[in-house]
Every structure is written in structure tokens, then in C-alpha cells.
C-alpha positions as CSV (number, residue, x, y, z in Angstrom):
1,X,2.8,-7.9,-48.3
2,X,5.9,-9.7,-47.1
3,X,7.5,-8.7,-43.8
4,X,11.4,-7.9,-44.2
5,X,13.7,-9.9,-41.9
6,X,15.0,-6.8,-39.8
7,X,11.2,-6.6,-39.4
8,X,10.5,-10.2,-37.9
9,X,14.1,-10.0,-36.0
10,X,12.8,-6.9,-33.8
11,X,9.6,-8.5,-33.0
12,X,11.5,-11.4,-31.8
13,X,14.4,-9.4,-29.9
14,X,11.4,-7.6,-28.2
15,X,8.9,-11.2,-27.4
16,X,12.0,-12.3,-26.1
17,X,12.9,-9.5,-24.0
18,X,9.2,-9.4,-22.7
19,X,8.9,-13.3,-21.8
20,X,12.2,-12.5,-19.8
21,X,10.6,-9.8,-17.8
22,X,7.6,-12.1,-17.5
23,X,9.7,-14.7,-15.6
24,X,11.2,-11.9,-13.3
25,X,9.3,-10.8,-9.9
26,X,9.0,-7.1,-11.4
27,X,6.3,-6.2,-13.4
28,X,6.9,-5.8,-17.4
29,X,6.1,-2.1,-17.1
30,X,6.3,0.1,-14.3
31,X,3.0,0.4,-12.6
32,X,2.3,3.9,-10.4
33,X,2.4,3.0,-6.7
34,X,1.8,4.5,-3.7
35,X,2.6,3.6,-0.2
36,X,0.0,4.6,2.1
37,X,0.9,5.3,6.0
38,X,-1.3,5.3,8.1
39,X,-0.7,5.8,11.8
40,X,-3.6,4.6,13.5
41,X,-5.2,4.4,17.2
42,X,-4.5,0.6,18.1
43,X,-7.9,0.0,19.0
44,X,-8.9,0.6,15.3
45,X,-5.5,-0.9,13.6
46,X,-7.5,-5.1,14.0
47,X,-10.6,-3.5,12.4
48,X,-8.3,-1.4,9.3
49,X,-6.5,-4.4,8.9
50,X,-9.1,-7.0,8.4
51,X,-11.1,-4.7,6.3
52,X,-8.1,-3.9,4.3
53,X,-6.9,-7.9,3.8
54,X,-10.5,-9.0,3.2
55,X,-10.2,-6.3,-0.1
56,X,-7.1,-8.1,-1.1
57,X,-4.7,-5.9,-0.1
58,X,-0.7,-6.4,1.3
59,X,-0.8,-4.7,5.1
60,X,2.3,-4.6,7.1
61,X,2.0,-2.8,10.8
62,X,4.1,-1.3,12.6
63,X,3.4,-0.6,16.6
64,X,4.2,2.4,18.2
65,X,3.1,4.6,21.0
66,X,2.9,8.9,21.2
67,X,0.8,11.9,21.0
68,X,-0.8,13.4,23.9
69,X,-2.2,10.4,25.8
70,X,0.2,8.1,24.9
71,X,-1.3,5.7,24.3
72,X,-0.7,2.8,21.6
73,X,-0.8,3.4,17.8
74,X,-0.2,1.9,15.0
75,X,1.6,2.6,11.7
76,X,-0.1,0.4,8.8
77,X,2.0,0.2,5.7
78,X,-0.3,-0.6,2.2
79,X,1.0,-0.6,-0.9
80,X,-1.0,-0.3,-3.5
81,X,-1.5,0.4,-7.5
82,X,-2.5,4.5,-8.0
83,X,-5.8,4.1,-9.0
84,X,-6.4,1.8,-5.7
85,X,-5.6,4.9,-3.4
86,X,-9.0,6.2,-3.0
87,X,-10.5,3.3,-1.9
88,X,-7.8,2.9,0.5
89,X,-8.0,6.0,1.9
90,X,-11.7,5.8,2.5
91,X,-11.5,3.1,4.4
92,X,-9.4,4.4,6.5
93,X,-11.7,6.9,7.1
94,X,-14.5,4.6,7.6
95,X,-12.5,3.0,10.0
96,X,-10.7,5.1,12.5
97,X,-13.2,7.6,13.3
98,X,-12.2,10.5,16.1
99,X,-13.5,11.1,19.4
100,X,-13.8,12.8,22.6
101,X,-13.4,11.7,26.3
102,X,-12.2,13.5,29.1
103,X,-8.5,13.0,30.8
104,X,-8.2,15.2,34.0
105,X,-11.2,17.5,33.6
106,X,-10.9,18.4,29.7
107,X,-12.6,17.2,26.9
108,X,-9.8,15.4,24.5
109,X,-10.8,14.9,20.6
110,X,-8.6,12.1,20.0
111,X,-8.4,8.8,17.5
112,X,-8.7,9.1,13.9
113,X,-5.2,8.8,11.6
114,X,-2.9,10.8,10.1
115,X,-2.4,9.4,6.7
116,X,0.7,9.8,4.3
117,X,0.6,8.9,0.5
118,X,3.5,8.4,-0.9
119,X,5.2,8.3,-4.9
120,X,6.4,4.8,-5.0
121,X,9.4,5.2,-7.6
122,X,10.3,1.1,-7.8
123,X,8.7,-2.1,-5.9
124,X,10.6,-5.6,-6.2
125,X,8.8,-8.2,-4.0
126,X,11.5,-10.6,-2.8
127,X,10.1,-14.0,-2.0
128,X,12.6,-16.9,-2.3
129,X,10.7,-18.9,-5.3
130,X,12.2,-19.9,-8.0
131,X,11.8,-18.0,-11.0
């Protein structure tokens, strides 16, 4: 059976639509994201990170300092595709663990992170090469 014309001029209206979004820095689709925050004791952000690059995954941090001791943190940004959050997240966990020492006389549980995921609604990576 014979394709009609209106047939073959959709399919090509729609290959050429998709080889143009091909070309772009968005993806075709829109992929779920999440941004993943995770504010972290410095002395654990080098170790998160590394583990977190050596999985392939796009870190940016952030230093900061606060809570009780004041002492550093860090905030590390990841953004990832949805079904990567898990993995992400227990890392982090394996990673920053909490603790206790004692600060004038008391036991302090500190370390740890407080993590934030996030519903990413659009991510454009802007990067300068030519498209």
C-alpha cells in the first residue's frame, strides 16, 4: 500500500523538526531532573566529590560555614536524571557519616548532611561551542 503525500510531508516536517532539536544543547524530549543539595561537613565534601565525579557525575560546590560549631561546610550541587537520584543519595550517605566529640564538656553529634532534592522543571547547559 502506497503512502499518501500528506503522509510522507508530516514525517518529514517532524525528522526535520527532530534533527533541529538534535543540533540544539537541550535534549529532544524533556528528561525528569533533580537537583540534589547537599550541604556537607567540609572534611567529607573532597571525599563526596571524588566519589561522585569518578561515577560520572556534574558536581558544583559551594563553601559555606554555620550550625552550631561553625565550622566549614559545604553545599554540593548535582544534577542529575530522576532515576539517578538514589544512587546519588546513597552515596551521600555512605560518605558523610555523623559523629560525636565533645566541645566544652558535652557530647556534640555532629557531621552527616542535610540533603534537598529538588523538581528540576528545565536544564539548558550553556557552553560556548558551536552548534
Amino acid at each position: 500500500m502506497a503512502r499518501s503525500s500528506a503522509g510522507r510531508s508530516v514525517r518529514r516536517v517532524f525528522e526535520a523538526a527532530f534533527a533541529i532539536t538534535l543540533r540544539s544543547k537541550e535534549p529532544p524530549w524533556p528528561l525528569p531532573m533533580k537537583m540534589i543539595l547537599a550541604i556537607v561537613q567540609e572534611r567529607d565534601s573532597a571525599r563526596l566529590i571524588e566519589a561522585l565525579v569518578g561515577r560520572q557525575f556534574h558536581v558544583t560546590k559551594l563553601a559555606g560555614m554555620g550550625g552550631f560549631l561553625r565550622k566549614g561546610n559545604a553545599t554540593v550541587l548535582i544534577g542529575v536524571e530522576e532515576h539517578q537520584a538514589d544512587d546519588v543519595l546513597r552515596l551521600i550517605e555512605d560518605m558523610c557519616q555523623q559523629g560525636e566529640r565533645v566541645v566544652r564538656e558535652r557530647t556534640v553529634r555532629g557531621g552527616g548532611a542535610t540533603v534537598f532534592v529538588l523538581n528540576v522543571s528545565r536544564m539548558v547547559r550553556v557552553d560556548g561551542a558551536p552548534t
